[in-house]
C-alpha positions as CSV (number, residue, x, y, z in Angstrom):
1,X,0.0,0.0,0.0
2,X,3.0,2.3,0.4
3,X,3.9,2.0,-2.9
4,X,0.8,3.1,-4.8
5,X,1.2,5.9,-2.3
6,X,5.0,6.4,-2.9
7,X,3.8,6.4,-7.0
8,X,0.6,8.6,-7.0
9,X,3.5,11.4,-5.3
10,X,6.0,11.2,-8.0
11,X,2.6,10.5,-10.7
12,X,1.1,13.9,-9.5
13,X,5.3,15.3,-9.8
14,X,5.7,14.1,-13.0
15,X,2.8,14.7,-15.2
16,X,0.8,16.7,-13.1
17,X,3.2,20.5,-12.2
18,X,2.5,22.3,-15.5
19,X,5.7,22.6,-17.8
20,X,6.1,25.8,-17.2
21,X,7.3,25.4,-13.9
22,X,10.3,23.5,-14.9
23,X,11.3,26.5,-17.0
24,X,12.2,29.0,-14.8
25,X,14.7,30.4,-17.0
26,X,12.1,31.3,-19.3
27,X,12.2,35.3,-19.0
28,X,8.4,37.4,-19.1
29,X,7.7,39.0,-22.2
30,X,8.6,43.2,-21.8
31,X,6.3,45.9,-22.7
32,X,7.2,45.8,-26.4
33,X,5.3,42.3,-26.6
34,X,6.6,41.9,-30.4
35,X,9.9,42.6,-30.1
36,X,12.6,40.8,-26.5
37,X,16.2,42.1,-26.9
38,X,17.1,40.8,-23.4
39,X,20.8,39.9,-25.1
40,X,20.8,43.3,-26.0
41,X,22.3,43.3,-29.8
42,X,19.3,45.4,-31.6
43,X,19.5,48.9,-31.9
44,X,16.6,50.7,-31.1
45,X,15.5,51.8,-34.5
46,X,15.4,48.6,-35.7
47,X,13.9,47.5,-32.8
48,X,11.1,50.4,-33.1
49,X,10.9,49.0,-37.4
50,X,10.1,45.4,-36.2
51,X,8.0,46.6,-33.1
52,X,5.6,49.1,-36.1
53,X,6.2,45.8,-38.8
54,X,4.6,43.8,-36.4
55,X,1.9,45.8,-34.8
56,X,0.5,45.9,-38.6
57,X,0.3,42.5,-39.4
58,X,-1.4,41.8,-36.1
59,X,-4.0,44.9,-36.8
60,X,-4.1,42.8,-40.4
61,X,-4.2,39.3,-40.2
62,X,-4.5,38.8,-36.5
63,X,-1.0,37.0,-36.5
64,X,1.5,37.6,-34.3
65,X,5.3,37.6,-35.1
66,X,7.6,37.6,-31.8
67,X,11.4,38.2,-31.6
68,X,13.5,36.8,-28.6
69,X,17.1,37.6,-27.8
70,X,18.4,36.1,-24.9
71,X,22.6,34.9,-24.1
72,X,21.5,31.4,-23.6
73,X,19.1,28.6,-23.1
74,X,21.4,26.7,-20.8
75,X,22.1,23.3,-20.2
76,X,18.9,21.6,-19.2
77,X,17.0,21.9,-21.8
78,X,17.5,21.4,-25.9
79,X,16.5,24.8,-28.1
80,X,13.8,23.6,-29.5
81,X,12.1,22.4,-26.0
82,X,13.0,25.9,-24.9
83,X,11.4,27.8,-28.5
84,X,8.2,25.9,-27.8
85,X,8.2,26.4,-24.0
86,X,8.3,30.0,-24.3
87,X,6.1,29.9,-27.2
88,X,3.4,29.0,-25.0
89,X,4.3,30.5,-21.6
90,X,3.8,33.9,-23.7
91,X,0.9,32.9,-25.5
92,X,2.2,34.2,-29.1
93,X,-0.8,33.9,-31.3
94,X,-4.5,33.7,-31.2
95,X,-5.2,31.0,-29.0
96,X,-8.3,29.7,-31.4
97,X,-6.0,30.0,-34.4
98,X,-2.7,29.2,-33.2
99,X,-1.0,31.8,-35.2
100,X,2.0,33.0,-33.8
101,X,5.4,32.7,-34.8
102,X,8.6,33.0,-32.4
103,X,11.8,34.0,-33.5
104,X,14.6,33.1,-31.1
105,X,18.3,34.0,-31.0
106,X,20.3,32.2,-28.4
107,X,23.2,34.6,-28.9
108,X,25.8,33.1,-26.6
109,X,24.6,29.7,-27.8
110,X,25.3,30.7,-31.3
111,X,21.2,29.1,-32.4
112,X,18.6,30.2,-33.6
113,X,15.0,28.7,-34.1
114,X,12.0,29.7,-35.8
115,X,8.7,28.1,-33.6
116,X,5.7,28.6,-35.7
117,X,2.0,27.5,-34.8
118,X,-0.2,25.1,-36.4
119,X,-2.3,27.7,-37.8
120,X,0.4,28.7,-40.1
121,X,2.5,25.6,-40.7
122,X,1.1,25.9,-44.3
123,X,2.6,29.6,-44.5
124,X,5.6,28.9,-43.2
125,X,6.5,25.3,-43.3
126,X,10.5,24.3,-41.7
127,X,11.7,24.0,-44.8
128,X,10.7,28.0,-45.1
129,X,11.7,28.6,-42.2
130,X,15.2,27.0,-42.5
131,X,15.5,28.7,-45.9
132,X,14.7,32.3,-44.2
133,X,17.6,31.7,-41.5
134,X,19.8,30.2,-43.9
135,X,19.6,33.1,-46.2
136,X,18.5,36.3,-44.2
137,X,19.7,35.7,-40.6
138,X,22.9,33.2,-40.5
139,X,25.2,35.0,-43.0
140,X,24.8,38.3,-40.4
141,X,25.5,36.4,-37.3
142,X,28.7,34.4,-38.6
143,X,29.5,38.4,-39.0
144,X,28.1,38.8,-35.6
145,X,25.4,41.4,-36.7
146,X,22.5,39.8,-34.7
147,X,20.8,43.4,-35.7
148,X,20.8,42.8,-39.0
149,X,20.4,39.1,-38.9
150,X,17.2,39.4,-36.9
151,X,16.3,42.4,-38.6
152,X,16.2,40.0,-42.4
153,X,14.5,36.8,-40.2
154,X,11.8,39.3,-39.2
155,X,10.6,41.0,-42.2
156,X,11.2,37.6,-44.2
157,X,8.8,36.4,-41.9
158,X,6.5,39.0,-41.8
159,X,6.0,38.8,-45.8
């Protein structure tokens, strides 16, 4: 009887605590929802460009486009786990149509990964999404212009 006691426990631990909770390096989105230079390598216009870029296609389309900076993702978890956590601890999208896109830049990590909901897989299949970091985003940051590199991702996205 101690066991089923001893295994409802770690049950209600393991499946139970919402996955959030074991990302607590996850940071909370900042005022400018569309646009999270925590790794600080935009420049304020562009930031400000993205920010306006963004608020348009949301006023449009009701899609969501969301740019993350951060140094790192650490060691406990793999980027993609960490793209789709904070894709929906933030809540990028309409919940109904799951159309939200997250671009994230793990700048000390050297990654980057495009998270895209359901509701535009068709839009922006990986393949796309590979293509637009292969061709507008990766060729800046080898040069180390994350500005530039995120600044291409973005509007290739947006378009």
């Amino acid at each position: 009887m101690k066991k089923l006691g001893a295994l409802t426990i770690v049950f209600f631990i393991a499946f139970l605590i919402p996955a959030t909770a074991f990302c607590a390096n996850i940071p909370n989105p900042t005022q400018n929802f569309f646009v999270n230079d925590f790794a600080n390598v935009i420049d304020d216009s562009t930031e400000q460009g993205m920010h306006n870029a963004a608020v348009r296609l949301q006023e449009q389309t009701g899609a969501q486009v969301v740019a993350v900076t951060i140094e790192s993702i650490g060691d406990d978890t793999t980027l993609e786990q960490y793209a789709y956590d904070l894709f929906k601890k933030w809540g990028i999208g309409q919940a109904k149509e799951n159309n939200g896109v997250l671009i994230l830049v793990a700048v000390g990590d050297r990654k980057s990964r495009i998270e895209v909901g359901v509701g535009l897989e068709g839009i922006l299949p990986d393949a796309k999404t590979g293509r637009i970091q292969d061709e507008y985003m990766l060729p800046y940051f080898r040069a180390n212009d994350y500005n530039d590199g995120i600044a291409g991702g973005y509007v290739a996205v947006i378009q």
